[in-house]
mmJSON file of the N, C-alpha and C atoms, coordinates in Angstrom:
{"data_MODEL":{"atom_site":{
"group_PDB":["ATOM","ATOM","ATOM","ATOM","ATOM","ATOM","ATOM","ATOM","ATOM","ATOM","ATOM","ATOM","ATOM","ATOM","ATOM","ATOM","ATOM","ATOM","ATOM","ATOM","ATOM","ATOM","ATOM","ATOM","ATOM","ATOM","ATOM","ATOM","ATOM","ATOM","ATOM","ATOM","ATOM","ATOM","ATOM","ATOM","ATOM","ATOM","ATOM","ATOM","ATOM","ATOM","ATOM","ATOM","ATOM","ATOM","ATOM","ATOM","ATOM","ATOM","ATOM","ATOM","ATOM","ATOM","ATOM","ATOM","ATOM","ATOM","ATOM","ATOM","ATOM","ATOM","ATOM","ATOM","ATOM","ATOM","ATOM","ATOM","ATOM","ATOM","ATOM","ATOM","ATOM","ATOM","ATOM","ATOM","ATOM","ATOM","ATOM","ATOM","ATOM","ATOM","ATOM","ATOM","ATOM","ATOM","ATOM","ATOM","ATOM","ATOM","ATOM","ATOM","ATOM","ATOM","ATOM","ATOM","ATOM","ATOM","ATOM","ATOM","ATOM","ATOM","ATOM","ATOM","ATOM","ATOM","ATOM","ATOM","ATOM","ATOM","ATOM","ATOM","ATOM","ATOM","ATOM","ATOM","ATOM","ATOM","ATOM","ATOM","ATOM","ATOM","ATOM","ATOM","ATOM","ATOM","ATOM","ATOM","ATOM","ATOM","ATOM","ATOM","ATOM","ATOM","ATOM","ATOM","ATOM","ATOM","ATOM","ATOM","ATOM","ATOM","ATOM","ATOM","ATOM","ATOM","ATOM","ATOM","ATOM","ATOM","ATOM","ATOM","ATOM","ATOM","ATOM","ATOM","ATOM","ATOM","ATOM","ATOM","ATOM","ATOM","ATOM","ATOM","ATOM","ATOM","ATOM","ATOM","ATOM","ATOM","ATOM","ATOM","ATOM","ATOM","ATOM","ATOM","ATOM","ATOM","ATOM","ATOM","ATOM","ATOM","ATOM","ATOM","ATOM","ATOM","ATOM","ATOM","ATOM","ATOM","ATOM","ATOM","ATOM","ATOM","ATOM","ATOM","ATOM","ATOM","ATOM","ATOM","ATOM","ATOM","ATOM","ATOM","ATOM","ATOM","ATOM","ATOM","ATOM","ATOM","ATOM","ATOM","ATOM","ATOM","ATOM","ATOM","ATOM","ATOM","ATOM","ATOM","ATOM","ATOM","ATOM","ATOM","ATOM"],
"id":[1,2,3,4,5,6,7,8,9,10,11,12,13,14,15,16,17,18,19,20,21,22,23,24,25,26,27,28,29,30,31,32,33,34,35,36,37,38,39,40,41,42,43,44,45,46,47,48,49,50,51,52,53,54,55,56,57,58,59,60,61,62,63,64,65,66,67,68,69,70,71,72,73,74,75,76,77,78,79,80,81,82,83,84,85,86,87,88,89,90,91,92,93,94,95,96,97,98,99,100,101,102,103,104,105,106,107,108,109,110,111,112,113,114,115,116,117,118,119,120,121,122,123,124,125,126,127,128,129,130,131,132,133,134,135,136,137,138,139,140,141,142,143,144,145,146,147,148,149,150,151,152,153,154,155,156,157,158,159,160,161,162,163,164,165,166,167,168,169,170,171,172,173,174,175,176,177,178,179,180,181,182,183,184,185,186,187,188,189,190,191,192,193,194,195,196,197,198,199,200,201,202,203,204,205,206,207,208,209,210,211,212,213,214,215,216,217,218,219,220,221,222,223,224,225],
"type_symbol":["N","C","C","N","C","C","N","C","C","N","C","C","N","C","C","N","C","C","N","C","C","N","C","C","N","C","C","N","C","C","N","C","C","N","C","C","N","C","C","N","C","C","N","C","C","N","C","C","N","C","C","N","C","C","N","C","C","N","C","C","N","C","C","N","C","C","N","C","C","N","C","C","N","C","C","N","C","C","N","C","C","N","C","C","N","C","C","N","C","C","N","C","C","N","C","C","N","C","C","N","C","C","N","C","C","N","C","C","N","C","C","N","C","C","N","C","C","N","C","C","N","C","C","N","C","C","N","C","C","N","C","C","N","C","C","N","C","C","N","C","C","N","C","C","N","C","C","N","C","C","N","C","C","N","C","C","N","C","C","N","C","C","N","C","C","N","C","C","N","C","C","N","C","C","N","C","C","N","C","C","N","C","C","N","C","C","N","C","C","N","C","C","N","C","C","N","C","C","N","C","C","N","C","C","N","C","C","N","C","C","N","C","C","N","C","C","N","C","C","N","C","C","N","C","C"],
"label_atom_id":["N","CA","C","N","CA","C","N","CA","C","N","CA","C","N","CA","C","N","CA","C","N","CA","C","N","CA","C","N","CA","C","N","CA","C","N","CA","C","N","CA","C","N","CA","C","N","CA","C","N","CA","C","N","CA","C","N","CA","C","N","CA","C","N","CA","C","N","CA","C","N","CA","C","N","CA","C","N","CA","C","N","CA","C","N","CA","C","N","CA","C","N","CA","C","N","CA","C","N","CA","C","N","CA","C","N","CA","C","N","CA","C","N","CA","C","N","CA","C","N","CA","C","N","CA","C","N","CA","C","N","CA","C","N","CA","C","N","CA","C","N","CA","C","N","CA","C","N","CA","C","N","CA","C","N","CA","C","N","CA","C","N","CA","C","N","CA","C","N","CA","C","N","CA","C","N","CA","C","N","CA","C","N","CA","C","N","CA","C","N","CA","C","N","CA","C","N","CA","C","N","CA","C","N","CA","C","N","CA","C","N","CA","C","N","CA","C","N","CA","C","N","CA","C","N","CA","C","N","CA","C","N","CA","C","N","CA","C","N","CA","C","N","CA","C","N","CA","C","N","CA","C","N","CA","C","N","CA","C","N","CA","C"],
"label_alt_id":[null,null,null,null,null,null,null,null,null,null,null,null,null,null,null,null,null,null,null,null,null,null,null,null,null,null,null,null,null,null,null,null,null,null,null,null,null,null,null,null,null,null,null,null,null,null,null,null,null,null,null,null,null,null,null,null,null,null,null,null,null,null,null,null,null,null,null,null,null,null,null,null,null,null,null,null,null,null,null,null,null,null,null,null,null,null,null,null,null,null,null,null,null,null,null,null,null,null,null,null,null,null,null,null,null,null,null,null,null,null,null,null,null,null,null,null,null,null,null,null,null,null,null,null,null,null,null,null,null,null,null,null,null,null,null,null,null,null,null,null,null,null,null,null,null,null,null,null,null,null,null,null,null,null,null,null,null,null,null,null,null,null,null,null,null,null,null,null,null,null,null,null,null,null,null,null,null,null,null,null,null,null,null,null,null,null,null,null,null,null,null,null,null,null,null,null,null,null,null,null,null,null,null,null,null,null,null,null,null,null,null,null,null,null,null,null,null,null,null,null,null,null,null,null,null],
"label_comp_id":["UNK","UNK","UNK","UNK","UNK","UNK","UNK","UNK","UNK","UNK","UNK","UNK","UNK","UNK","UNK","UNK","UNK","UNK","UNK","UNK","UNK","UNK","UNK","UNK","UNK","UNK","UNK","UNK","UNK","UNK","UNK","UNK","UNK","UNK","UNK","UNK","UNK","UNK","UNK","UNK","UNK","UNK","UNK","UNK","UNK","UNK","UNK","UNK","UNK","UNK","UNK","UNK","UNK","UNK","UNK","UNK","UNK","UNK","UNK","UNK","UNK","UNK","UNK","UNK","UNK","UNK","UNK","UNK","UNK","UNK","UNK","UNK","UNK","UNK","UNK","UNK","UNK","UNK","UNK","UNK","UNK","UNK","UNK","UNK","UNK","UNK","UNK","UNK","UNK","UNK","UNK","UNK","UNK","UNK","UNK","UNK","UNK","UNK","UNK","UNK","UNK","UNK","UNK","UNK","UNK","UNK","UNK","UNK","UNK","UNK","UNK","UNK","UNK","UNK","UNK","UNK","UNK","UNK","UNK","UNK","UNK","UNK","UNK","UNK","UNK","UNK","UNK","UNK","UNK","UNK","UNK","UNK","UNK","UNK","UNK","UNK","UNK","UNK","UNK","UNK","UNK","UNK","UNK","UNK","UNK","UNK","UNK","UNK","UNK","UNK","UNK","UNK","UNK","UNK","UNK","UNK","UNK","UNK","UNK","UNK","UNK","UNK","UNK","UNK","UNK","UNK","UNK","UNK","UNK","UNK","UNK","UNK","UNK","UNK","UNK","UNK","UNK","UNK","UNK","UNK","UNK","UNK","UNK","UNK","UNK","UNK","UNK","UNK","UNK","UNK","UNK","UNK","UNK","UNK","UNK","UNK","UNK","UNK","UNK","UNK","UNK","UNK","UNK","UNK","UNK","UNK","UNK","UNK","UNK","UNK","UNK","UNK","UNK","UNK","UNK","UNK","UNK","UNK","UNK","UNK","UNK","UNK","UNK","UNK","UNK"],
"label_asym_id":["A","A","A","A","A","A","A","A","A","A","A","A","A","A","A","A","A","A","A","A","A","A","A","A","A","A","A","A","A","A","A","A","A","A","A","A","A","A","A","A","A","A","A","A","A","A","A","A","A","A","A","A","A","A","A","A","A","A","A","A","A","A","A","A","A","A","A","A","A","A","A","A","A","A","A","A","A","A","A","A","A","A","A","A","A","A","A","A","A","A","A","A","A","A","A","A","A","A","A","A","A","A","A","A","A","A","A","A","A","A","A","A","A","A","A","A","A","A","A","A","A","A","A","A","A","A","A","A","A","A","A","A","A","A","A","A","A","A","A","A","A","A","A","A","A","A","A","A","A","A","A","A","A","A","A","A","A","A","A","A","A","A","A","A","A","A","A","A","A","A","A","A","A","A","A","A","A","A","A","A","A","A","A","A","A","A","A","A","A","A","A","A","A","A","A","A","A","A","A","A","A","A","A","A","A","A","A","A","A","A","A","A","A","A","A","A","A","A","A","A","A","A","A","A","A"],
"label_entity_id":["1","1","1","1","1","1","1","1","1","1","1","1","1","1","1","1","1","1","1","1","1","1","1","1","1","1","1","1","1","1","1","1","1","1","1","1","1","1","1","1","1","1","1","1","1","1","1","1","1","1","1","1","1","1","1","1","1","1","1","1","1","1","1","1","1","1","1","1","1","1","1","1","1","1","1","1","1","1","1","1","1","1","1","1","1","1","1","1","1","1","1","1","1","1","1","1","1","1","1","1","1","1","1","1","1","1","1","1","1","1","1","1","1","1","1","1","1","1","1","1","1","1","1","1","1","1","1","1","1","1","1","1","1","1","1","1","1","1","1","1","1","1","1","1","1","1","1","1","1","1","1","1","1","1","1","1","1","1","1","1","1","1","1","1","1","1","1","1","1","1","1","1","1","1","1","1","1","1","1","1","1","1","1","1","1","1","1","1","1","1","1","1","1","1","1","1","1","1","1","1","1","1","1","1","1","1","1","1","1","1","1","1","1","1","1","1","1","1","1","1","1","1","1","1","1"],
"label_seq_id":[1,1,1,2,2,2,3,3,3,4,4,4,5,5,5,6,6,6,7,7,7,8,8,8,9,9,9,10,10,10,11,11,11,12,12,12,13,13,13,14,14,14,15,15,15,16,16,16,17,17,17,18,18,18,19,19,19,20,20,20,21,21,21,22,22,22,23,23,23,24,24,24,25,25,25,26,26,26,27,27,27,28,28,28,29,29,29,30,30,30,31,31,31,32,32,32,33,33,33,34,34,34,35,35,35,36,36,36,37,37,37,38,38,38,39,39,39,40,40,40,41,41,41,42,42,42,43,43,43,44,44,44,45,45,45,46,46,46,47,47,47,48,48,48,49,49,49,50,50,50,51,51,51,52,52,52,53,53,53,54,54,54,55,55,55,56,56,56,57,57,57,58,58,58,59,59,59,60,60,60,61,61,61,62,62,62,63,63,63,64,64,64,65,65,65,66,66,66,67,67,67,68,68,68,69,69,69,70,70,70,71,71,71,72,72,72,73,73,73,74,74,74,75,75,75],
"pdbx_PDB_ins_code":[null,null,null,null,null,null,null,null,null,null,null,null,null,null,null,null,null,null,null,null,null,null,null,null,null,null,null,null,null,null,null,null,null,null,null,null,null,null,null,null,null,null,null,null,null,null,null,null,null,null,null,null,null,null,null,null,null,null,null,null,null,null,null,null,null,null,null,null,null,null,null,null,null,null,null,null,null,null,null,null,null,null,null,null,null,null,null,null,null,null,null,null,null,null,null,null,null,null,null,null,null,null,null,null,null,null,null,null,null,null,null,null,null,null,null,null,null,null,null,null,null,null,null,null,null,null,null,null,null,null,null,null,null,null,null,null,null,null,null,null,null,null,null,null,null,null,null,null,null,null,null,null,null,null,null,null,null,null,null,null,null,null,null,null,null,null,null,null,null,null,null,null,null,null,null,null,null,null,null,null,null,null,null,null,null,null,null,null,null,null,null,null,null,null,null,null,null,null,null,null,null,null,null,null,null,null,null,null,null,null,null,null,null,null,null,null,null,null,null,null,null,null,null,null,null],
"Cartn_x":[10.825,9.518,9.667,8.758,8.496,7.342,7.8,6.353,6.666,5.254,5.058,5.086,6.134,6.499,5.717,5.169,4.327,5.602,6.235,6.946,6.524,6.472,5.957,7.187,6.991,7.818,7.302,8.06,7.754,7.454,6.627,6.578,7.889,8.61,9.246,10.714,10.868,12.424,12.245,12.752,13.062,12.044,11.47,10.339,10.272,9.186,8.869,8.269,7.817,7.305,6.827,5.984,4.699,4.69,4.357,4.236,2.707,1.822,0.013,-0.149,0.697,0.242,0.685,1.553,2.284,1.544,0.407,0.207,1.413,1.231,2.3,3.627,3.829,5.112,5.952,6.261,6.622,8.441,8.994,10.263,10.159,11.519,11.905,13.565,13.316,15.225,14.976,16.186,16.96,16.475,16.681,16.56,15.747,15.161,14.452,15.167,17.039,17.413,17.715,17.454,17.746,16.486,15.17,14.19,13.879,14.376,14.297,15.273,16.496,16.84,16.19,16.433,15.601,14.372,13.344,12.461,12.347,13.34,13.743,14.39,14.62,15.067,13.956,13.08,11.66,10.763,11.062,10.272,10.645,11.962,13.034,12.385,12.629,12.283,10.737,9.86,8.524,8.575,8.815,9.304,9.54,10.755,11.049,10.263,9.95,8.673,7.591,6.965,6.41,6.605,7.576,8.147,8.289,9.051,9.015,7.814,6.764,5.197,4.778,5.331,4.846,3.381,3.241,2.775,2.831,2.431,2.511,3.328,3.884,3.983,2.859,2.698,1.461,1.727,1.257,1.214,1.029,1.833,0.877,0.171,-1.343,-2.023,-1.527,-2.43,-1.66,-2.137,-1.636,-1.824,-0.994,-1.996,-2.286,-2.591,-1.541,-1.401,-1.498,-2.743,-2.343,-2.732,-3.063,-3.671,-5.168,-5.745,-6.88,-7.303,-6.932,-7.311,-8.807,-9.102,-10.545,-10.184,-11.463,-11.662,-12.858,-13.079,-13.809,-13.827,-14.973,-15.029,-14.934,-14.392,-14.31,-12.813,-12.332,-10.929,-9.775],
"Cartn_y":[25.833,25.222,23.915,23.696,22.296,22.018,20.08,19.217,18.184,17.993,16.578,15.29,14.498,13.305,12.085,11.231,9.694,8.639,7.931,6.793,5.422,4.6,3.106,2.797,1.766,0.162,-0.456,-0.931,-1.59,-3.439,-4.088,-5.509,-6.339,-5.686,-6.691,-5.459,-5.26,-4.851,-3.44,-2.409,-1.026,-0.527,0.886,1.904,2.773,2.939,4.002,5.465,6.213,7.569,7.941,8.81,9.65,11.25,11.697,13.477,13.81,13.981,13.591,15.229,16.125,17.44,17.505,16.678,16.477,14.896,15.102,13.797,13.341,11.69,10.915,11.322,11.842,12.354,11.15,10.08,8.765,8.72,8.043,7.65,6.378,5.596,4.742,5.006,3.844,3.953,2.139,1.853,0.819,1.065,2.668,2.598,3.635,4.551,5.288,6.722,6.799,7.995,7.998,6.942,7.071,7.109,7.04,7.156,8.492,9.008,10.613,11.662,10.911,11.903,11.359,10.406,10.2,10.954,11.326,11.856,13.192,13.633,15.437,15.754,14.247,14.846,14.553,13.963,13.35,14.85,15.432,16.813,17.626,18.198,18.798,18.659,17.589,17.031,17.551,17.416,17.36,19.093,19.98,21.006,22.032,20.881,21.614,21.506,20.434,19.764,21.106,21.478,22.207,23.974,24.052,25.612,25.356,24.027,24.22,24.543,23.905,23.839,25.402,25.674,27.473,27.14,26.338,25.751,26.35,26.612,27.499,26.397,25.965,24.852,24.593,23.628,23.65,24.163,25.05,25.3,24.296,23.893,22.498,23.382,23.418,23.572,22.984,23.389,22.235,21.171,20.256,18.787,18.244,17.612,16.898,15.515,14.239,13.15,12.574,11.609,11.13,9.696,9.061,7.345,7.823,6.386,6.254,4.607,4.274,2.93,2.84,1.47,1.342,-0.239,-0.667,-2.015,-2.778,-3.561,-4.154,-6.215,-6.346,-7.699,-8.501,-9.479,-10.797,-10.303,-9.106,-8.975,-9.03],
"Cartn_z":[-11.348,-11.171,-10.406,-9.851,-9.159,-9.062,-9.799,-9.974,-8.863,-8.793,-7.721,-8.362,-7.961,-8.643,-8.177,-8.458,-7.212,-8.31,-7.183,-7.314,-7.13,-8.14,-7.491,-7.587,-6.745,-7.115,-8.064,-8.816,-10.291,-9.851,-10.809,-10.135,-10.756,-11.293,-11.985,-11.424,-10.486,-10.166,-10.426,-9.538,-9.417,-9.616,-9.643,-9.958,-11.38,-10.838,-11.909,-11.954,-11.888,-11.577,-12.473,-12.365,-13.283,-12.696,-13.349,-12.938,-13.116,-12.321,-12.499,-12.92,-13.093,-13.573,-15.483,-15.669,-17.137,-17.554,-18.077,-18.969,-19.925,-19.081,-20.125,-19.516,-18.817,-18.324,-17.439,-18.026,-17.149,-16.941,-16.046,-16.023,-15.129,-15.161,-14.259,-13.982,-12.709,-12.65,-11.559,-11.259,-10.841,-9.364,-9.205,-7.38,-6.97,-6.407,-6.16,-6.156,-6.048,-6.781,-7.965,-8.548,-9.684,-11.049,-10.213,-10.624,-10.768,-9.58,-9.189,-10.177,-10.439,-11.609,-12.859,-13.048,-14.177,-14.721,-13.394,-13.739,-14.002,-13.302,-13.02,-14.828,-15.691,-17.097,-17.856,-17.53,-18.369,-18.081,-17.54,-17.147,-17.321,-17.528,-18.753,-19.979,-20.207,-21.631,-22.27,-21.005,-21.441,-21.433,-20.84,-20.537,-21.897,-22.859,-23.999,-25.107,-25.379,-26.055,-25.997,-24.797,-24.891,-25.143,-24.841,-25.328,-26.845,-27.369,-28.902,-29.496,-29.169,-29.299,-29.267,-28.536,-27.965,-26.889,-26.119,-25.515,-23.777,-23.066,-22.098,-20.786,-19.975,-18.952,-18.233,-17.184,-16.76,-14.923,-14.695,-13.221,-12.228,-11.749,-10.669,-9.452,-9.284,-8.035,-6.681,-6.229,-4.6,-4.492,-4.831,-4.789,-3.314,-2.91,-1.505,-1.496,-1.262,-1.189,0.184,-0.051,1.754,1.215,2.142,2.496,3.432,2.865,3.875,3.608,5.038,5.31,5.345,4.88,4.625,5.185,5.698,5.655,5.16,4.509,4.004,4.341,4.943,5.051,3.862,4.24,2.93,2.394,2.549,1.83,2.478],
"occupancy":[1.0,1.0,1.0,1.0,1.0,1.0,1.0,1.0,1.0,1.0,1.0,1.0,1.0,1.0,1.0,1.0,1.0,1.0,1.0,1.0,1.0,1.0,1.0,1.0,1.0,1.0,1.0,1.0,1.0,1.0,1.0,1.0,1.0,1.0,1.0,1.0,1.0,1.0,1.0,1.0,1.0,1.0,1.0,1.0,1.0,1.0,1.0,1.0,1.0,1.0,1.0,1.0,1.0,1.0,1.0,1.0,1.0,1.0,1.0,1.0,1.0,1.0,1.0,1.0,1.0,1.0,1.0,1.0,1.0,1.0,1.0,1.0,1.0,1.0,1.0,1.0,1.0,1.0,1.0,1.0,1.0,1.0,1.0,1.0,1.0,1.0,1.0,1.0,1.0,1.0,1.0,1.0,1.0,1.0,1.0,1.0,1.0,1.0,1.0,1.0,1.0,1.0,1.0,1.0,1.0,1.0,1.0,1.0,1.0,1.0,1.0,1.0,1.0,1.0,1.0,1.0,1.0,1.0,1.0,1.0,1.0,1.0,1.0,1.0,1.0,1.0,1.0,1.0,1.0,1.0,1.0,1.0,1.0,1.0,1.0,1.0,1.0,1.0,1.0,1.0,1.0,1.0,1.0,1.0,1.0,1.0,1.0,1.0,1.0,1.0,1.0,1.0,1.0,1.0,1.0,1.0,1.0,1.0,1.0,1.0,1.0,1.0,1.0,1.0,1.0,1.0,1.0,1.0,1.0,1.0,1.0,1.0,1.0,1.0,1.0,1.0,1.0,1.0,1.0,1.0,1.0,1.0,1.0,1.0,1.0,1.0,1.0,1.0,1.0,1.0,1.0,1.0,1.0,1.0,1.0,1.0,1.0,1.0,1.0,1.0,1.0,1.0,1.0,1.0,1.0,1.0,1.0,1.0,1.0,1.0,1.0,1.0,1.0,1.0,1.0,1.0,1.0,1.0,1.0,1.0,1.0,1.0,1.0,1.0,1.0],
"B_iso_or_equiv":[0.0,0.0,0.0,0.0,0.0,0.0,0.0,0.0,0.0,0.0,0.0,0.0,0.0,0.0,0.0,0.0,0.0,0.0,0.0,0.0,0.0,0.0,0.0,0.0,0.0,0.0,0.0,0.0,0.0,0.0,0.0,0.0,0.0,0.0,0.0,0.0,0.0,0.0,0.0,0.0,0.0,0.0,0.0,0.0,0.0,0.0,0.0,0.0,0.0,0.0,0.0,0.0,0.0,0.0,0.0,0.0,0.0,0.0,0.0,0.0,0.0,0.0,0.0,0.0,0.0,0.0,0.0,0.0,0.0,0.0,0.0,0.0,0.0,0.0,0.0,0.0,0.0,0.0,0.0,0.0,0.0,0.0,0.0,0.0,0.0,0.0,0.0,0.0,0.0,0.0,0.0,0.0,0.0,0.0,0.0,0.0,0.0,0.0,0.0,0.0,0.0,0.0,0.0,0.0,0.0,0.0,0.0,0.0,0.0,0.0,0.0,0.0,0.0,0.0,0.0,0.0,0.0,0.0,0.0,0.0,0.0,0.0,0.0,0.0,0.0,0.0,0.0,0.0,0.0,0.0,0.0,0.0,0.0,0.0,0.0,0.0,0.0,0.0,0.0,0.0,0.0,0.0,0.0,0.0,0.0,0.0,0.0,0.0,0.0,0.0,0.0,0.0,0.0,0.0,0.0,0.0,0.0,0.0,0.0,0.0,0.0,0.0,0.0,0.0,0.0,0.0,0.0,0.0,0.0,0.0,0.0,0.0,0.0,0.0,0.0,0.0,0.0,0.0,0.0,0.0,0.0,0.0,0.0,0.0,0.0,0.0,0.0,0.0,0.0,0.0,0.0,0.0,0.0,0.0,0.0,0.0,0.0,0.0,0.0,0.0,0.0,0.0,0.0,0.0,0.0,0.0,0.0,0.0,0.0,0.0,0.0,0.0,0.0,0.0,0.0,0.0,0.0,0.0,0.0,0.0,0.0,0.0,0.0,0.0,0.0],
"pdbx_formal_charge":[null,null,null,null,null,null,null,null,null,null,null,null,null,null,null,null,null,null,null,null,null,null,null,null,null,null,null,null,null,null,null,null,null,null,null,null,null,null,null,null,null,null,null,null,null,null,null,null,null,null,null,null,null,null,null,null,null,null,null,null,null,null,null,null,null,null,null,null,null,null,null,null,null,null,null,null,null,null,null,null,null,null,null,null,null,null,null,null,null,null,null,null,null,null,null,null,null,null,null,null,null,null,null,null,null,null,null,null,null,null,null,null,null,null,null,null,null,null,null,null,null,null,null,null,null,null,null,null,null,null,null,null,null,null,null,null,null,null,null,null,null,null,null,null,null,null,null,null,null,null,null,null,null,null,null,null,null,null,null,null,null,null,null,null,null,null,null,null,null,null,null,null,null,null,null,null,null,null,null,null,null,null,null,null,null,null,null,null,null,null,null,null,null,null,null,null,null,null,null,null,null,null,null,null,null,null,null,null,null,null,null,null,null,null,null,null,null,null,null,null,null,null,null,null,null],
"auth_seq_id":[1,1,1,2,2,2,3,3,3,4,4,4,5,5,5,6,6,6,7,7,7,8,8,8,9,9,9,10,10,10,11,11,11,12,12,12,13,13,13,14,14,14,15,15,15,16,16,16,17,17,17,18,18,18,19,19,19,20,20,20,21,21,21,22,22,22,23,23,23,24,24,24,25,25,25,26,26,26,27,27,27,28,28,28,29,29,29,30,30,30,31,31,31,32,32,32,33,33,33,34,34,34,35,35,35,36,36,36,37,37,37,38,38,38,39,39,39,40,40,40,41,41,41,42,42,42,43,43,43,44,44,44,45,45,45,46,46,46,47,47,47,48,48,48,49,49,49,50,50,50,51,51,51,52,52,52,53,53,53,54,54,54,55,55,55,56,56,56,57,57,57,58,58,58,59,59,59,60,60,60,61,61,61,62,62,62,63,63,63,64,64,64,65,65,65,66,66,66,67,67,67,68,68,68,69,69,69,70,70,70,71,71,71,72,72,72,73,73,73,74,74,74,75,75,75],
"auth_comp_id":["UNK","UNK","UNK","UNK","UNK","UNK","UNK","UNK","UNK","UNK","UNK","UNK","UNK","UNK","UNK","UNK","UNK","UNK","UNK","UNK","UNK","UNK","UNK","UNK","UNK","UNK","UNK","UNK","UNK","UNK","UNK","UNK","UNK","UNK","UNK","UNK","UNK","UNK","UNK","UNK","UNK","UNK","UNK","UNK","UNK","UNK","UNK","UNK","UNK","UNK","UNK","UNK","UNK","UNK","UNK","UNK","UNK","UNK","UNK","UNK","UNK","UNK","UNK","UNK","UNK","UNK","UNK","UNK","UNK","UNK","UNK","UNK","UNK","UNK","UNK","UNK","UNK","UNK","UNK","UNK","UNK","UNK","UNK","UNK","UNK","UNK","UNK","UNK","UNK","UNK","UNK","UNK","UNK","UNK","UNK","UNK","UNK","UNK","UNK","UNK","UNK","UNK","UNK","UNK","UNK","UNK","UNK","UNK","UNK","UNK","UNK","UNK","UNK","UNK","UNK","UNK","UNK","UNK","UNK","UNK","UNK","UNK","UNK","UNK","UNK","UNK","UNK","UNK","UNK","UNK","UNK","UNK","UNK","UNK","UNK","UNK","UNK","UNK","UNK","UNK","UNK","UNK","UNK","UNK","UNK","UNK","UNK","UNK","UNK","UNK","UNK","UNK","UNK","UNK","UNK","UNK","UNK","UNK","UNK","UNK","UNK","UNK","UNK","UNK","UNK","UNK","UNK","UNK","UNK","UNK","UNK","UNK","UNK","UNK","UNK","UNK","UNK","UNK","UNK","UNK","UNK","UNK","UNK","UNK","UNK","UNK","UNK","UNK","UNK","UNK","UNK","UNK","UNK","UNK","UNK","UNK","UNK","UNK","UNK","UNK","UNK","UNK","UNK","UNK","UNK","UNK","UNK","UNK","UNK","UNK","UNK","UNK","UNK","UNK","UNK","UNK","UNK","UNK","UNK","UNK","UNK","UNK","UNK","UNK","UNK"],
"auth_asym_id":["A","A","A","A","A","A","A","A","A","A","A","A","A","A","A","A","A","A","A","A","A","A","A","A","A","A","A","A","A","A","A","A","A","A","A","A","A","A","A","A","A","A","A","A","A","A","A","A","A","A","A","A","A","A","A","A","A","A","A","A","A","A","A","A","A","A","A","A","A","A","A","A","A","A","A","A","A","A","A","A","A","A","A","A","A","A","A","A","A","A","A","A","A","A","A","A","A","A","A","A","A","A","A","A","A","A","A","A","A","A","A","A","A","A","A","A","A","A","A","A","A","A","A","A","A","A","A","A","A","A","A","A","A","A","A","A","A","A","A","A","A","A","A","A","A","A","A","A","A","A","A","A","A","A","A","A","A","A","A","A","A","A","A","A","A","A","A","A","A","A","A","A","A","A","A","A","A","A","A","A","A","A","A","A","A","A","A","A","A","A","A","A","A","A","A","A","A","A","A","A","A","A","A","A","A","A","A","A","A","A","A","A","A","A","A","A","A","A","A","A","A","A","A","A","A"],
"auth_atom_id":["N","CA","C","N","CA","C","N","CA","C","N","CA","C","N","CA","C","N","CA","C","N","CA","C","N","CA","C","N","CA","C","N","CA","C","N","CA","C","N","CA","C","N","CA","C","N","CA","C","N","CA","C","N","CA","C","N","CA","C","N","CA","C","N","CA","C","N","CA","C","N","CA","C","N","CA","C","N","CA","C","N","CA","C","N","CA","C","N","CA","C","N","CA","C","N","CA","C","N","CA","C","N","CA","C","N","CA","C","N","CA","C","N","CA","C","N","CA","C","N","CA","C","N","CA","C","N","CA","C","N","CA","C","N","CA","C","N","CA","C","N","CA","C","N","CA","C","N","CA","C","N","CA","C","N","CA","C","N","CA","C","N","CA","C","N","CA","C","N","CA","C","N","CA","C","N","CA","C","N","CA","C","N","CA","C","N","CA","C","N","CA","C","N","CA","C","N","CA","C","N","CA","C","N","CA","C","N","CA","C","N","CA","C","N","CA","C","N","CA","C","N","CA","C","N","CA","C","N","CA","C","N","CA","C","N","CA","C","N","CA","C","N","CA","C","N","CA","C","N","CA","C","N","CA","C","N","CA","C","N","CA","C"],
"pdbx_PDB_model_num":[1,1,1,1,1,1,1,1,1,1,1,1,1,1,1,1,1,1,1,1,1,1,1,1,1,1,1,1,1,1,1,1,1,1,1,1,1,1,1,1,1,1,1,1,1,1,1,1,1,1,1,1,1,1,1,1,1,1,1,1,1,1,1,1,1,1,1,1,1,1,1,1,1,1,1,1,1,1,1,1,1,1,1,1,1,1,1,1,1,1,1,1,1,1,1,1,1,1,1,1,1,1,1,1,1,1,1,1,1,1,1,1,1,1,1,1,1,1,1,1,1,1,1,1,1,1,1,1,1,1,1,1,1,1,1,1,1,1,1,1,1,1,1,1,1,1,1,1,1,1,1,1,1,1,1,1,1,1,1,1,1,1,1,1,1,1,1,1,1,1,1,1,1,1,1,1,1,1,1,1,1,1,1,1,1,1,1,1,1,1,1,1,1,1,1,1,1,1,1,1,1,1,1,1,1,1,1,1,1,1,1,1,1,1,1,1,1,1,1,1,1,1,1,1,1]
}}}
């Protein structure tokens, strides 16, 4: 299976990541590969959690990430 991961930069040193198809599904790391495994075991994890549960996984749809610049006066 494969989930779509979104990585920030953290304000206080290194990142963190979320999985927007697994509520609550969070990790961090030091550097951005290390956020990345980190997260690849937080989704494992969330993974087994849910098979113990008898809980089905969740399919991720096609999720489509972009940007859109906006401008706004005064900001």
């Amino acid at each position: 299976m494969e989930y779509t991961i979104l990585v920030h930069q953290a304000e206080e040193g290194g990142f963190w990541s979320e999985v927007p198809v697994l509520p609550g599904c969070y990790s961090q790391g030091e550097t951005i590969d290390e956020a990345l495994h980190n997260a690849k075991e937080a989704i494992e994890s969330y993974l087994i959690a849910l098979k113990e549960d008898l809980v089905a996984a969740p399919i991720e749809e096609s999720l489509f990430i972009g940007k859109v610049k906006v401008e706004v006066a005064g900001l």
